[in-house]
N, C-alpha and C positions, 0 to 999 in steps of 0.2 A: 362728191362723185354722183354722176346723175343715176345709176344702175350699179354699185357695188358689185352685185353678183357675176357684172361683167368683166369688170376691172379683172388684168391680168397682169401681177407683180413682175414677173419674167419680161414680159414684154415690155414692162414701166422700166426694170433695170439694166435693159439691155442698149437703151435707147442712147443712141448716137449723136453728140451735140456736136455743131459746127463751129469750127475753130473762128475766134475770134483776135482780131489783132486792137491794142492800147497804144496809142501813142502819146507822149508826152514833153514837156521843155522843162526846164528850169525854172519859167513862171508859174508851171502848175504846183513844181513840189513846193515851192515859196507858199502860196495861197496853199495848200494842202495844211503844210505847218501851221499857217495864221491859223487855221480853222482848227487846230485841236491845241490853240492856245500859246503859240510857241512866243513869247516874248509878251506877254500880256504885263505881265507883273512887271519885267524892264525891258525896256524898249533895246536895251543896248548889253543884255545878257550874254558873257561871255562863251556862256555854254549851249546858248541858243543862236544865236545871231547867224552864227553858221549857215544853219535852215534856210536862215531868210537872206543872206548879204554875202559879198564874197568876203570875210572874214580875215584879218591876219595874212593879206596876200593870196589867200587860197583862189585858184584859178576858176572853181566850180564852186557852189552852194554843195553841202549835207543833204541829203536823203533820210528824212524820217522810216523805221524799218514797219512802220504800220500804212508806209504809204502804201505798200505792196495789198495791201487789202480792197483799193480804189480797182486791181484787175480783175477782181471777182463779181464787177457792177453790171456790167454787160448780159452773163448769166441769169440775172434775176428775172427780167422779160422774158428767159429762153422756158419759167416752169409753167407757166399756163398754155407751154406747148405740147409738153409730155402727155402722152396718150393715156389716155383714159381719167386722164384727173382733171376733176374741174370744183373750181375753190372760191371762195370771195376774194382778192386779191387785197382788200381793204381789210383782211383778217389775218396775213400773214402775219407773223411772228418771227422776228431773227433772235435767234435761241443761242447761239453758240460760235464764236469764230475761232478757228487754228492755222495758223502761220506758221510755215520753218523756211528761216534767211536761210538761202548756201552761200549768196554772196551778197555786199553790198551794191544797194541799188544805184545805177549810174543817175546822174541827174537830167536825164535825158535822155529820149529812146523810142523803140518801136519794140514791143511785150506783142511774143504770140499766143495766145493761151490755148490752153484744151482742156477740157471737161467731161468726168464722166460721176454717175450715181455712186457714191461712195456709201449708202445705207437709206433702208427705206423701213418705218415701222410704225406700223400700227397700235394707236393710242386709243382706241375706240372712239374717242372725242373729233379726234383728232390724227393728222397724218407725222410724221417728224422723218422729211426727207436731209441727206446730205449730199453735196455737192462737194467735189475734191477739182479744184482747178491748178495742172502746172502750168508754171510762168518763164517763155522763154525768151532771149534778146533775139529776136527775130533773125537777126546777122549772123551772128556768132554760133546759133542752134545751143547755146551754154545756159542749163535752169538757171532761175534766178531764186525764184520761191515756189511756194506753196500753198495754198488758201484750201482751208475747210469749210464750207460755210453751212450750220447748222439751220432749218426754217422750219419753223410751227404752223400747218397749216391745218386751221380751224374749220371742223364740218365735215375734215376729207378724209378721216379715220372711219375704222367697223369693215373694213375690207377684208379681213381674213378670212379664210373657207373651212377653218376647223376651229376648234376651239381656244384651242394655244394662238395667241397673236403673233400675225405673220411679224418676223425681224428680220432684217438683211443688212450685215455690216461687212463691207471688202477690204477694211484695211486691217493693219494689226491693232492691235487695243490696244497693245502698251504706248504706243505713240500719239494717244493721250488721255495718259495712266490717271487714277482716279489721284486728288488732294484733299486736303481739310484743312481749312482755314485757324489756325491756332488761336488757341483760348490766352496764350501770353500776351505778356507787350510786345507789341510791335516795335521791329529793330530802327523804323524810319515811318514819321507821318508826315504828309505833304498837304497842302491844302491850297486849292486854285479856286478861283472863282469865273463861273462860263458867265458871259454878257448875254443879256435879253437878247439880243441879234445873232447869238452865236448859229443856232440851226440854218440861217439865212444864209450866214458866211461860209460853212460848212458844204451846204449843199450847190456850192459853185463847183466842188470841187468833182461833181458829177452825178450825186445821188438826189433825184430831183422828187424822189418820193411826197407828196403834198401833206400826207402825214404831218411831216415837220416843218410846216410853212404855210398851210390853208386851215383858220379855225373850223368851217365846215366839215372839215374832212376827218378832224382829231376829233371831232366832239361825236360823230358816228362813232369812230371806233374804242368810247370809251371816254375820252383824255377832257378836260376841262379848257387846254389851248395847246395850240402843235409843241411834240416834245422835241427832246433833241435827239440824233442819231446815236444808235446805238456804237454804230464806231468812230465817233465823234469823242465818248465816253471812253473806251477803250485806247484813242489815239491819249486821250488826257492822261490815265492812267501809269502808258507805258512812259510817255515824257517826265511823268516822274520817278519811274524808276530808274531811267536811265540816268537824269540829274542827282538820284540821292544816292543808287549803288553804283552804276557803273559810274559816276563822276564827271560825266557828260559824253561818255565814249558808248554812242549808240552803236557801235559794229562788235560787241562782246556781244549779240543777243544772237540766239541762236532759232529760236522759237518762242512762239505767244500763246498764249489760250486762254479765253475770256466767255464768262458765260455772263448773259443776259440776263436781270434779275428781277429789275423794276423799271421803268422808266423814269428820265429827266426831264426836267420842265427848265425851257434855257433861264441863264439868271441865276440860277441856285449855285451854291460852292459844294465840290466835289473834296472829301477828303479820303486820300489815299493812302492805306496802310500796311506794312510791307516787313515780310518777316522771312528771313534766309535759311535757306533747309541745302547744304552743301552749295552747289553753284547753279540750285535753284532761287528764286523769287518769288512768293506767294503774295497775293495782293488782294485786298478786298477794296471797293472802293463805296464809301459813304453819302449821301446827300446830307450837307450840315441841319439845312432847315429843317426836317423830317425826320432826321437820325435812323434814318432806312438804307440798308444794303442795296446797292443797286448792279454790281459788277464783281465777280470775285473772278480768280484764275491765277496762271502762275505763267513764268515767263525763266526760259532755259537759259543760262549765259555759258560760253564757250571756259571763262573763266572768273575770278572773284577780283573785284581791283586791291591791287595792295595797297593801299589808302585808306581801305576800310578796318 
């Protein structure tokens, strides 16, 4: 922030974002899928193919339920508008995402979204704004989802006017309750491996951040060569939870929550570990190479499949 003293949190939280509308086809969720993996391992996966093909007769392709996180991309241009903050944009940090399905996503459509500050807090280092976007079928005025999306933004903390650090959170808390990732076996390990190209393939699907595609640009902020998207990693994550607990029936999930731990470097195998707490899902996910956490959270389901 160029003047902290001036900055005024009230006036940051009150600020009014212009509705955006998404549109989409049935090519995109297809390429959506490819891009966090869907059929990597078999091309002709019965429990995947859905995503990508019309399947067993089915009239329409599946809908991945982490597609819904593609309508919160629009938004991210909108923060270097917000009054009084001003940030390296090449130092952002996506820290945190929260999802809750009310319904299955159509495979095709026009998503009008709306946006407002859902918390703003000061980290002295740093800022950690959230963003709360509802998602509706433009026609029907019927929500569809919900996106959280948590951002680290580095240098634009120290803004509080007393001594306690200013915090501002609008939603309720328990809607996304504190977890801990359990010290047992885990009930299900999954393990995928992301392709050298995967960021490439990923960021078709609208996240054209250079981070993940221009060595120049990663080696500034840190990174040795572009990483992969943080919800790249998350879309990986939940595709395996859907295949090892829900048994390929991605519309039991109710809600997502994933936080940002480490970053991926494409290429590496992601291992996903998953341990059931009632008709929750707790997930941590691994990079084999490094034997580093990079992704933990947990994911709601409506119910437990009786298979399990």
């Amino acid at each position: 922030m160029a003047d902290k003293s001036e900055f005024d949190p009230q006036l940051f939280i009150s600020h009014k974002f212009p509705e955006f509308t998404y549109s989409y086809t049935e090519r995109d969720a297809a390429l959506y899928a490819l891009g966090v993996g869907a059929c990597a391992k078999d091309a002709v996966d019965d429990k995947e193919l859905k995503y990508v093909y019309h399947h067993d007769g089915q009239q329409s392709i599946q809908v991945l339920p982490t597609f819904a996180a593609l309508f919160s991309l629009d938004f991210t241009s909108q923060i270097a508008k917000l009054p009084g903050l001003q940030y390296d944009p090449r130092l952002l940090l996506h820290g945190q995402q929260y999802i809750e399905i009310y319904k299955p996503l159509p495979t095709s459509g026009c998503i009008l979204n709306k946006a407002t500050i859902a918390g703003l807090h000061d980290k002295v280092k740093a800022a950690v704004l959230e963003i709360e976007i509802a998602s509706y079928e433009k026609d029907s005025g019927e929500m569809l989802c919900m996106n959280r999306t948590t951002v680290f933004l580095r240098g634009a903390g120290g803004f509080s006017k007393s001594s306690q650090p200013y915090s501002y959170t609008r939603y309720l808390a328990n809607r996304t309750s504190d977890y801990k990732i359990p010290k047992i076996q885990p009930f299900a390990v999954y393990e995928q491996c992301t392709q050298p190209s995967q960021a490439l393939l990923y960021r078709l699907s609208g996240d054209y951040n250079p981070l993940h595609s221009d060595p120049a640009v990663a080696e500034i902020a840190g990174f040795s060569r572009p990483i992969l998207h943080g919800l790249c990693t998350l879309g990986f994550a939940v595709r395996a939870i859907i295949k090892c607990v829900c048994r390929g029936e991605q519309n039991m999930l109710k809600s997502i929550s994933g936080k940002f731990l480490l970053h991926v470097y494409p290429g590496e195998t992601l291992i996903t570990e998953m341990w059931l707490e009632g008709s929750r899902v707790l997930y941590q996910v691994k990079v084999k190479e490094r034997n580093r956490a990079v992704l933990s959270g947990f994911v709601n389901l409506d119910r437990i499949s009786s298979s399990l």
